[in-house]
Backbone as CSV, one residue per row, in Angstrom:
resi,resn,N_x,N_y,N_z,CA_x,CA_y,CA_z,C_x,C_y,C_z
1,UNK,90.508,102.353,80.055,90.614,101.381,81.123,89.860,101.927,82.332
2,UNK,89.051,101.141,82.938,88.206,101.167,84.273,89.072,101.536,85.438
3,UNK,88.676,101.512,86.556,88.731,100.852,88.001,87.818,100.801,88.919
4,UNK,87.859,99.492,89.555,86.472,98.843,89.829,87.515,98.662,91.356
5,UNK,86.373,98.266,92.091,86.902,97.697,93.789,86.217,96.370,93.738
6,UNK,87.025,95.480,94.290,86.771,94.276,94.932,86.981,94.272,96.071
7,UNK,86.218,93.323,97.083,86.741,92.840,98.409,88.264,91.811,97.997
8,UNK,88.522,91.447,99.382,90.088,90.960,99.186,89.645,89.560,99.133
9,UNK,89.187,88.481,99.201,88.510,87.345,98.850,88.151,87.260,97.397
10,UNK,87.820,88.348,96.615,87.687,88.440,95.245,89.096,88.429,94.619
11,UNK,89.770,89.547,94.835,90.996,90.011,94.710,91.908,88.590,94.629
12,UNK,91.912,87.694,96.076,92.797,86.925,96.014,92.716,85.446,95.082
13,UNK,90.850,85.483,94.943,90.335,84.273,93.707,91.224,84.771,92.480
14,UNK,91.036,85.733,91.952,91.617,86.373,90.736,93.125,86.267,90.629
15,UNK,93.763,86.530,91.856,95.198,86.013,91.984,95.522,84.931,91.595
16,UNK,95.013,83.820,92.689,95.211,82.828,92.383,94.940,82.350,91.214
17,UNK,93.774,82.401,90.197,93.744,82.103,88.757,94.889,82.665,87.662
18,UNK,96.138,83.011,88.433,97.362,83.942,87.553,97.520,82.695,86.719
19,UNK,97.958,82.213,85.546,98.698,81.537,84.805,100.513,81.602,84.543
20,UNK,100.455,83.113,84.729,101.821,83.488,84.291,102.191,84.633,84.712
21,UNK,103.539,85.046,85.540,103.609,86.248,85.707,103.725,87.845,84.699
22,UNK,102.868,88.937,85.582,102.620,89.669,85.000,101.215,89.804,83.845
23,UNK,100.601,88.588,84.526,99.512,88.537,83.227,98.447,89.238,83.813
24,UNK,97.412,90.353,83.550,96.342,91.347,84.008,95.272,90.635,84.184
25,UNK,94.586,91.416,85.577,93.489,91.238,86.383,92.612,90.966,85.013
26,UNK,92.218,91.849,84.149,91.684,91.975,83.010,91.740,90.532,81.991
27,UNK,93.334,90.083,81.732,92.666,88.824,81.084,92.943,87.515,82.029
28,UNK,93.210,87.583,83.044,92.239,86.837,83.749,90.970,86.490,83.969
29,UNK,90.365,87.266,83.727,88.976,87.793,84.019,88.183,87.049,82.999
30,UNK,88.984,87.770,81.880,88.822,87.259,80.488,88.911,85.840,80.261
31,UNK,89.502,85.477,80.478,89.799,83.965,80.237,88.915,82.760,81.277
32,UNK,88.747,83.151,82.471,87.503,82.645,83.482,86.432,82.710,82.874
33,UNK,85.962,83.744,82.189,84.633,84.066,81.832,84.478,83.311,80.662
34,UNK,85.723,83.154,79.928,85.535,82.610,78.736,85.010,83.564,77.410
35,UNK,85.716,84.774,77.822,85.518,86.121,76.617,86.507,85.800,75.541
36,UNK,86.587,86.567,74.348,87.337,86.565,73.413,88.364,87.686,73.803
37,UNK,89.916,87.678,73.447,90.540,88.898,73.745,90.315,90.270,73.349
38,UNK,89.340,90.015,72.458,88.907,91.743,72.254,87.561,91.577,72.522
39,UNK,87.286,91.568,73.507,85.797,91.308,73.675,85.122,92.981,73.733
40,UNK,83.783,92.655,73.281,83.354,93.637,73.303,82.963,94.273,74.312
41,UNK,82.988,95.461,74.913,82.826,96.268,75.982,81.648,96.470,76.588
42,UNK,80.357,96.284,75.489,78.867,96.634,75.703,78.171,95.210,75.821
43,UNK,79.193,94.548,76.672,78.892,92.659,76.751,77.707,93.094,77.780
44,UNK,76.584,92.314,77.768,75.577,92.559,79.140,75.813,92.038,80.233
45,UNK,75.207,92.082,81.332,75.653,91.594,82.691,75.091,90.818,82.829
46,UNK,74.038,89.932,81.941,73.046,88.870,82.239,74.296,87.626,81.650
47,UNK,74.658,88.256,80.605,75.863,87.092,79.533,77.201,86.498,80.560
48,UNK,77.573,87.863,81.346,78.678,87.618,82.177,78.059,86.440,83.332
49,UNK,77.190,87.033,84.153,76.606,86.462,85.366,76.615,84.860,84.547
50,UNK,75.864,84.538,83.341,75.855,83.512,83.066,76.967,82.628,82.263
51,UNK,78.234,83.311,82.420,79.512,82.663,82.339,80.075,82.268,82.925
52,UNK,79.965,82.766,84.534,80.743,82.970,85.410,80.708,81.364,86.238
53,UNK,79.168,80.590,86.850,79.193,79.909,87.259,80.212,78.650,86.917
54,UNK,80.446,78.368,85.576,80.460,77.251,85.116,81.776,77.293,85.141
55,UNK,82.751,78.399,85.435,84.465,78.252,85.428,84.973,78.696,86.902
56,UNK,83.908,79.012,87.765,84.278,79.380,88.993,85.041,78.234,89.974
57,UNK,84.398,76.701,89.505,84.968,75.408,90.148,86.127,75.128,89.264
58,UNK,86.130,75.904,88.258,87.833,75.495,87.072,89.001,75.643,88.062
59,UNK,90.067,74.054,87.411,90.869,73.941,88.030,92.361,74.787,87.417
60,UNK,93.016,75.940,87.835,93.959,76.775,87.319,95.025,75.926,86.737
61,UNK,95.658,75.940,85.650,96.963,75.312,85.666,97.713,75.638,86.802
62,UNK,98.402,74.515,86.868,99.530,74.965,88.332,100.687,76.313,88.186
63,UNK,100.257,77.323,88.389,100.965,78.320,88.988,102.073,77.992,89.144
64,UNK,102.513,77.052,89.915,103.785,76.638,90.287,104.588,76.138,89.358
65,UNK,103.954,75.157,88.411,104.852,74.572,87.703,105.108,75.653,86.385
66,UNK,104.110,76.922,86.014,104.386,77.491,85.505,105.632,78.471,85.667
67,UNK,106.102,78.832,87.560,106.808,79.416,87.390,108.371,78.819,87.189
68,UNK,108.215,77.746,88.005,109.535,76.977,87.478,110.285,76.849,86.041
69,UNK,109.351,77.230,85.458,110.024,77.111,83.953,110.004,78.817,83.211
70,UNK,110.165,79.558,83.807,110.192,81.166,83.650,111.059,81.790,83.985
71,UNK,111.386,82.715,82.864,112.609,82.876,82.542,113.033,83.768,83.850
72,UNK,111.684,84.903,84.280,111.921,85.621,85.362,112.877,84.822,86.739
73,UNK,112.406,83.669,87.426,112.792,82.862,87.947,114.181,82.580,87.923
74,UNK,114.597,82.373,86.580,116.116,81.968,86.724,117.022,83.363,86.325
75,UNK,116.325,84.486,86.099,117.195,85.801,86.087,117.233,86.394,87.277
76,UNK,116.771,86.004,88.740,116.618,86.512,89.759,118.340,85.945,90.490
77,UNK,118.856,87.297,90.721,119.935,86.833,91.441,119.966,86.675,92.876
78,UNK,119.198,86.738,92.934,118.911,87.016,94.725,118.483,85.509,95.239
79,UNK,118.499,84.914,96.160,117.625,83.609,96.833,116.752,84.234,97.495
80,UNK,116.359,85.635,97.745,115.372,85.961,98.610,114.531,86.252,97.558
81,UNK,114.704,87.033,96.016,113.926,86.832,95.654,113.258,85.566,94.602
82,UNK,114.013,84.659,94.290,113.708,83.562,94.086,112.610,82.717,95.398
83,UNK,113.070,82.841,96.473,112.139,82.693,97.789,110.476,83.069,97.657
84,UNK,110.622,84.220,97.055,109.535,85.149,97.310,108.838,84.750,96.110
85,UNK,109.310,84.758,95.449,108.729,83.813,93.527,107.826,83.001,93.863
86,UNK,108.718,81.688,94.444,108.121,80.423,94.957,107.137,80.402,95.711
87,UNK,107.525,81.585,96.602,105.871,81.785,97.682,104.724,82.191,97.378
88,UNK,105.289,83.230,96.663,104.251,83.938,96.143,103.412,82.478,94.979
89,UNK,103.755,82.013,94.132,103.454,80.953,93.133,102.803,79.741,93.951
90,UNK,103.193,79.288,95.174,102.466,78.251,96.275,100.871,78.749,96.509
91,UNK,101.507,80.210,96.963,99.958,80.749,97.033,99.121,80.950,96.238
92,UNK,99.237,81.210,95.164,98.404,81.300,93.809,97.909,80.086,93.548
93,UNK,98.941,78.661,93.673,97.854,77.457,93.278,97.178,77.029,93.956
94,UNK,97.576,76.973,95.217,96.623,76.195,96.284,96.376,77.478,97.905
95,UNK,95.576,78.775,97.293,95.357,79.300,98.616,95.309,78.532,99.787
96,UNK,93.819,77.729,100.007,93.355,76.971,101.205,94.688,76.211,101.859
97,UNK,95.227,75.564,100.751,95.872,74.448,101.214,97.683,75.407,101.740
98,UNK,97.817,76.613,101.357,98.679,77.131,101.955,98.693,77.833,102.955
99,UNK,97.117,78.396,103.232,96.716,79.183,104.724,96.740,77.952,105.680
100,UNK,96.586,76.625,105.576,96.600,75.506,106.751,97.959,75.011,106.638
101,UNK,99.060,75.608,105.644,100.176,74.829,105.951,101.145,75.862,106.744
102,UNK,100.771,77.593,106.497,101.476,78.541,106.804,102.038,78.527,108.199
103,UNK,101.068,77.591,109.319,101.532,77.957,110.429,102.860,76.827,110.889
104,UNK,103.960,76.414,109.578,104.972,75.917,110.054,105.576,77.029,110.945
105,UNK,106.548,76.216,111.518,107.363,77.405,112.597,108.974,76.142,112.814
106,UNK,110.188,76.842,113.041,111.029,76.829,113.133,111.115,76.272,115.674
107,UNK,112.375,75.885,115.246,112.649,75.800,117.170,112.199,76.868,117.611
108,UNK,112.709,78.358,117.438,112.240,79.341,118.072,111.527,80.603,117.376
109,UNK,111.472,80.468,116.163,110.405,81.494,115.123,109.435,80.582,114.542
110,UNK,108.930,81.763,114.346,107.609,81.423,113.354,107.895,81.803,112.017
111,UNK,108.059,81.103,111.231,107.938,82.050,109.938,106.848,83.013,109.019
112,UNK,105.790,82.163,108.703,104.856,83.164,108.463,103.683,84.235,109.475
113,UNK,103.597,84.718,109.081,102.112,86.064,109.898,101.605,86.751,108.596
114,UNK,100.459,86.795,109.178,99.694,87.892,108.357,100.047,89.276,109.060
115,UNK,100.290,89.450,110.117,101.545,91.078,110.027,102.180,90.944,110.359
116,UNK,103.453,91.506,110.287,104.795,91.715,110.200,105.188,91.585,111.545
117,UNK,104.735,92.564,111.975,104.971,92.522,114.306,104.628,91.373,114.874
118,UNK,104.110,90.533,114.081,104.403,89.060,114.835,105.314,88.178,114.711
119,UNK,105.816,88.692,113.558,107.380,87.993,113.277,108.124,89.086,113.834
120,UNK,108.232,89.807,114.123,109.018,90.507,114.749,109.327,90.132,116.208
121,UNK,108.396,90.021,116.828,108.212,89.995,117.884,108.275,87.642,118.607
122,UNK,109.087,87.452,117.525,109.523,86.118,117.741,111.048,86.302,117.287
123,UNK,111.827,87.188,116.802,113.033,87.594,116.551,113.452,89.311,115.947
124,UNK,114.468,89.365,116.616,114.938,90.319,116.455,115.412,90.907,115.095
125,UNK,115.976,89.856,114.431,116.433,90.109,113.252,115.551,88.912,111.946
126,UNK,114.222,89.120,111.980,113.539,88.216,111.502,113.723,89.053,109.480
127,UNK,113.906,90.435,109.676,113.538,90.677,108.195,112.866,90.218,107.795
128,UNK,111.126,90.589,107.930,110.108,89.762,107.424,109.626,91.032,106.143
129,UNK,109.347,90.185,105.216,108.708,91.054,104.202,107.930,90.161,103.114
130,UNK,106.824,91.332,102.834,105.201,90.332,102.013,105.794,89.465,101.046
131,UNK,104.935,89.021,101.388,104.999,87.592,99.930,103.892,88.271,99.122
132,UNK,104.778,88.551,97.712,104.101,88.973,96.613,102.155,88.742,96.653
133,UNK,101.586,89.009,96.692,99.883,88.713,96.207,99.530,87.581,97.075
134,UNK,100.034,87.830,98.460,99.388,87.125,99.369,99.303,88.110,100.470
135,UNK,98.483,87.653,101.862,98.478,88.634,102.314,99.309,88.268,103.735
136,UNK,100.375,87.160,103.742,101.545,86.852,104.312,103.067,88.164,104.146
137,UNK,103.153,87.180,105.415,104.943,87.650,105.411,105.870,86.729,105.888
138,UNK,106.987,87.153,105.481,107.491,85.620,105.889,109.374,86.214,106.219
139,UNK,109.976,85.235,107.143,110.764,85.897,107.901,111.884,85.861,106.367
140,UNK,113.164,86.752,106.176,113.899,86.596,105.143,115.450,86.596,105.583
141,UNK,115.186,86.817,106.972,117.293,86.881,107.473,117.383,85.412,107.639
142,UNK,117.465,84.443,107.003,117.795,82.842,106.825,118.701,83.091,106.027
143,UNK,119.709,81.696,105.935,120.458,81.162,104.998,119.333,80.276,103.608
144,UNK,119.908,80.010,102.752,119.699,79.846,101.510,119.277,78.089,102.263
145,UNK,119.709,77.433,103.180,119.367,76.444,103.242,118.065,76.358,103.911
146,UNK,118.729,77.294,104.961,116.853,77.449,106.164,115.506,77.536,104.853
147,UNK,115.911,78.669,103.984,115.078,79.138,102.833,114.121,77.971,102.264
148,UNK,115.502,77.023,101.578,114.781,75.542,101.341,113.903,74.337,102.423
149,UNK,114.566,74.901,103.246,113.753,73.975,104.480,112.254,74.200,104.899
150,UNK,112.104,76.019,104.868,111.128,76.812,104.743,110.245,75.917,103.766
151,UNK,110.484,76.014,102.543,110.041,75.677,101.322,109.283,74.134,101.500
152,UNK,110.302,73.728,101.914,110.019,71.867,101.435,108.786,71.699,103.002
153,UNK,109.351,72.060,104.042,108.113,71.884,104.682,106.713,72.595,104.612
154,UNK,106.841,73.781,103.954,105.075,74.268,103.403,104.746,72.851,102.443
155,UNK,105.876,73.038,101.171,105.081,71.932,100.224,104.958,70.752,101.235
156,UNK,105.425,70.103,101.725,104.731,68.711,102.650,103.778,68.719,103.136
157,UNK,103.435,70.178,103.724,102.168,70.204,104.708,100.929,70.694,103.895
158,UNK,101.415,71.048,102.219,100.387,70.854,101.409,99.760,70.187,100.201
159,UNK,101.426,69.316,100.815,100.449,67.955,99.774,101.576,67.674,98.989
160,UNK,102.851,68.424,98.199,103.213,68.029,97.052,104.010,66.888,97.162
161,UNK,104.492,66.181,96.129,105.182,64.794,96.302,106.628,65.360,96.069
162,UNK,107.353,64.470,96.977,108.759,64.370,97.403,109.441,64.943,95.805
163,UNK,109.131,64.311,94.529,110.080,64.915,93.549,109.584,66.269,93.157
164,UNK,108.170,66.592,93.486,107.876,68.113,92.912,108.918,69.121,94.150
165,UNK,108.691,68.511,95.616,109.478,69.593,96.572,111.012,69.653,96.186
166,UNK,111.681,68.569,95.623,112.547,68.536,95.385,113.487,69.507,94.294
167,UNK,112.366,69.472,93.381,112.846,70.409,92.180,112.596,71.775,92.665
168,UNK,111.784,71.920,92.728,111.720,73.353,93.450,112.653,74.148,94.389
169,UNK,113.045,73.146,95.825,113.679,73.371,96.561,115.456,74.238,95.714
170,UNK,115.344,72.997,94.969,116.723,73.133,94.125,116.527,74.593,93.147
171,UNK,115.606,75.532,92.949,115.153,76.541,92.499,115.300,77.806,93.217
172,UNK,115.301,77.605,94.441,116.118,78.874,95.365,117.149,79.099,95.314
């Protein structure tokens, strides 16, 4: 096994193409490109380059609806980390459309930042911590309802319809 560096714009395309949790950078990669699972190693870089265009506009299965039905999901005893599931899974399907919905905010917090000291510094007891494979944070000393409220207003402000926020919501 390699290790290679990406910029974080690469990094987070590749994220977002997750299908399923726990599934590797590697067959991701694999599966964009449209390789076989044992692909061969001494593949050329002219073959790749000319794979790459044609799945780069591919539309991911929804992330989201994949995680809703995973088993991880419903073995999580926690609502914070069920919270963090969901966020993390918002962000994977629709980056763009979750960096323009992130800046919901509460009467007197903000919930998300890209660092931490800015939620901090809108409450005292914000307990903000990353959202899995994004490069958010998001406040976590809420009740289980704030949590859902959290929830249902990102999905509104990125589009999903009233019965997808619904099921979900009911998933925290």
């Amino acid at each position: 096994m390699k290790t290679i560096e990406v910029d974080d714009q690469i990094y987070r395309y590749i994220a977002s193409r997750t299908l399923h949790i726990g599934e590797s950078a590697s067959d991701i990669l694999r599966r964009l490109l449209a390789l076989p699972s044992d692909a061969d190693p001494t593949i050329s870089a002219v073959s790749v380059h000319e794979a790459t265009p044609e799945h780069i506009g591919e539309v991911s299965t929804d992330v989201l609806f994949t995680l809703l039905n995973d088993v991880q999901l419903a073995k999580e005893e926690s609502a914070i980390a069920r919270f963090m599931l969901i966020l993390s899974a918002l962000y994977r399907s629709q980056p763009d459309a979750f960096r323009r919905a992130a800046d919901i905010k509460g009467r007197k917090r903000i919930y998300f930042a890209e660092d931490p000291q800015a939620l901090l510094d809108n409450g005292t007891t914000t307990k903000p911590k990353p959202v899995p494979e994004t490069p958010y944070w998001v406040i976590t000393n809420t009740n289980t309802g704030r949590k859902r409220l959290i929830i249902e207003q990102l999905m509104q402000a990125m589009g999903y319809s009233a019965e997808t926020i619904a099921e979900v919501c009911n998933k925290v």
